[in-house]
C-alpha positions in Angstrom: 5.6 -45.0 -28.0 8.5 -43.7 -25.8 10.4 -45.5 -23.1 12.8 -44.8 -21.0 15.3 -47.9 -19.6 18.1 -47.1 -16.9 21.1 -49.4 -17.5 22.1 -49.8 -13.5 20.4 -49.0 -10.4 21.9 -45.4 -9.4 20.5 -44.2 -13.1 17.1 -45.8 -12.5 16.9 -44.2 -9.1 17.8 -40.5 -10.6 15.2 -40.8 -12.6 12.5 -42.0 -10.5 13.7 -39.1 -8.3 13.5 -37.1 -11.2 9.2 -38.4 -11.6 8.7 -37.3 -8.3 10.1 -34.2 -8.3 7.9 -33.5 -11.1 10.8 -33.0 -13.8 10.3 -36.0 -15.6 7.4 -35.3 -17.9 5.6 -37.7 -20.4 2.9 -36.7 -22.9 0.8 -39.3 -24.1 -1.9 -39.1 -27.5 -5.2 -41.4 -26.7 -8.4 -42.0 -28.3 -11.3 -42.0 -25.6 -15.1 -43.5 -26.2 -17.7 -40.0 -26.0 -17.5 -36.7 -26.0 -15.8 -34.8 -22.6 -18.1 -32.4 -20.4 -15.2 -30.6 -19.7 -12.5 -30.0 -22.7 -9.6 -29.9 -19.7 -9.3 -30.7 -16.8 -7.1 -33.0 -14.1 -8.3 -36.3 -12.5 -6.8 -37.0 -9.3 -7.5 -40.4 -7.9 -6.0 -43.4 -6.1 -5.1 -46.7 -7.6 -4.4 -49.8 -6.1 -3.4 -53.4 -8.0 -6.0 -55.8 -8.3 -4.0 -59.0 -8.7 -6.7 -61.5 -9.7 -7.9 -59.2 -12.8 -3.9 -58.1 -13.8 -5.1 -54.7 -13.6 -5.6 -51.5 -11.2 -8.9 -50.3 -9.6 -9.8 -47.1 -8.1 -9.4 -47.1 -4.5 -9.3 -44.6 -1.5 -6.4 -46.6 -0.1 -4.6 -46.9 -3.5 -1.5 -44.5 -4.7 -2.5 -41.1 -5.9 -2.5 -40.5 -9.6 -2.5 -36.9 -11.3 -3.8 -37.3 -14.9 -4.2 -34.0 -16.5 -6.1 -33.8 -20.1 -6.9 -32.0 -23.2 -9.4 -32.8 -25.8 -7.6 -31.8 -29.1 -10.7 -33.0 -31.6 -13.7 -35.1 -31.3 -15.1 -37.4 -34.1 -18.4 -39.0 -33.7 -18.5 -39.9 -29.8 -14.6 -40.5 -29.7 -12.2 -37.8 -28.5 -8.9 -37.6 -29.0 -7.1 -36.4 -26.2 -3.4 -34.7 -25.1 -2.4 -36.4 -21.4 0.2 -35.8 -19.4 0.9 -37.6 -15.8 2.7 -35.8 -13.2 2.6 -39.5 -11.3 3.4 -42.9 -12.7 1.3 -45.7 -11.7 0.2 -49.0 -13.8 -2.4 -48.0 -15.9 -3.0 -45.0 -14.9 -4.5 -43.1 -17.8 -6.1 -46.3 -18.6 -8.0 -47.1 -14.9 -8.8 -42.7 -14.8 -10.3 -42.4 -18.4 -12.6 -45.8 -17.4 -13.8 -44.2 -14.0 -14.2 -41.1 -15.4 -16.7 -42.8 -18.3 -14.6 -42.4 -21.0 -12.6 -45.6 -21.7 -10.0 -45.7 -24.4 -10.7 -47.0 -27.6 -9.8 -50.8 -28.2 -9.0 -51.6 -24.3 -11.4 -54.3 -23.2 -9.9 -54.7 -19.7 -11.3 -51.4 -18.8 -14.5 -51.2 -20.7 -13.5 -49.9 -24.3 -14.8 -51.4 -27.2 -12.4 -53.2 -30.2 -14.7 -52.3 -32.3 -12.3 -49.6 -34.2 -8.9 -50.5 -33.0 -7.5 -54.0 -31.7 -5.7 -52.2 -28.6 -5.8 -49.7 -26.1 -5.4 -46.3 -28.3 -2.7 -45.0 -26.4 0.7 -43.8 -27.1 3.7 -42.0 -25.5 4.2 -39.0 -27.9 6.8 -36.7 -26.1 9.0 -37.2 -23.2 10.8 -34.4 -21.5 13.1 -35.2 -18.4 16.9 -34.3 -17.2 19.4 -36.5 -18.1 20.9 -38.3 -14.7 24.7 -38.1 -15.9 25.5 -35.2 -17.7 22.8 -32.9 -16.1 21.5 -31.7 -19.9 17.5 -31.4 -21.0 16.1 -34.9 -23.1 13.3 -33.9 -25.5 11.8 -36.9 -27.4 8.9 -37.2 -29.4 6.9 -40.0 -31.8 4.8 -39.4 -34.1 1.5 -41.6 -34.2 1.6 -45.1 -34.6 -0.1 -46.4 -38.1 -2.9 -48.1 -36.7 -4.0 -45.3 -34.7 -3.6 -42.6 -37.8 -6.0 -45.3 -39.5 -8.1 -45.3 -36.4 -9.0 -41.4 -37.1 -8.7 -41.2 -40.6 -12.1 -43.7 -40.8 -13.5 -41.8 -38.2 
């Protein structure tokens, strides 16, 4: 998937200006265990670290997350899903999909099962933010890793 690196502290702090401000945008592709209810819709929760599991939990204390979602197909009981953050916390998509009762595919440290990937079937598809220096739109995007094109060809 996509990342973004700043190469000294001024750039990195542009940009995390840039996340709150809600400019810098990321689009992510996941595979999610069941079928959605609702075939959009936006999760807004707190998360918190939980430093003895090296992961985050849902909290009323934690940092507000903003996970928005679409369901783009569904393939017996997994979804495959469009999601875009408008906040950027650790595992985010990962800890909202679980509490929501739809963990991703191949992530064991919040509920998925390995059964059809070895990994959590996520991926940073597009990226979308303003360049710090020269002021000019960045559009990136990746196409789907190999193991998760396999992941819904078999299914």
């Amino acid at each position: 998937g996509i990342m973004v690196y700043a190469k000294n502290a001024e750039t990195a702090a542009k940009l995390a200006e840039s996340r709150k401000s809600r400019v810098f945008r990321k689009t992510y592709a996941a595979a999610a265990e069941g079928i959605f209810e609702s075939k959009k819709d936006t999760l807004v929760y707190h998360l918190e670290k939980d430093g003895r599991r090296k992961r985050s939990r849902i909290s009323d204390t934690g940092r507000e997350c903003i996970t928005s979602y679409e369901v783009l197909k569904e393939y017996n009981g997994i979804s495959l899903l469009s999601v875009s953050i408008e906040t950027g916390r650790l595992h985010q998509i990962r800890a909202g999909m679980a509490y929501a009762g739809h963990p991703l595919c191949g992530d064991r440290l919040y509920g998925g099962s390995r059964d059809l990937i070895g990994r959590p079937a996520l991926h940073c598809s597009d990226i979308s933010f303003v360049h710090p220096g020269t002021g000019k739109t960045i559009k990136v995007s990746c196409p789907l890793p190999d193991d998760m094109k396999r992941l819904f060809d078999e299914l």
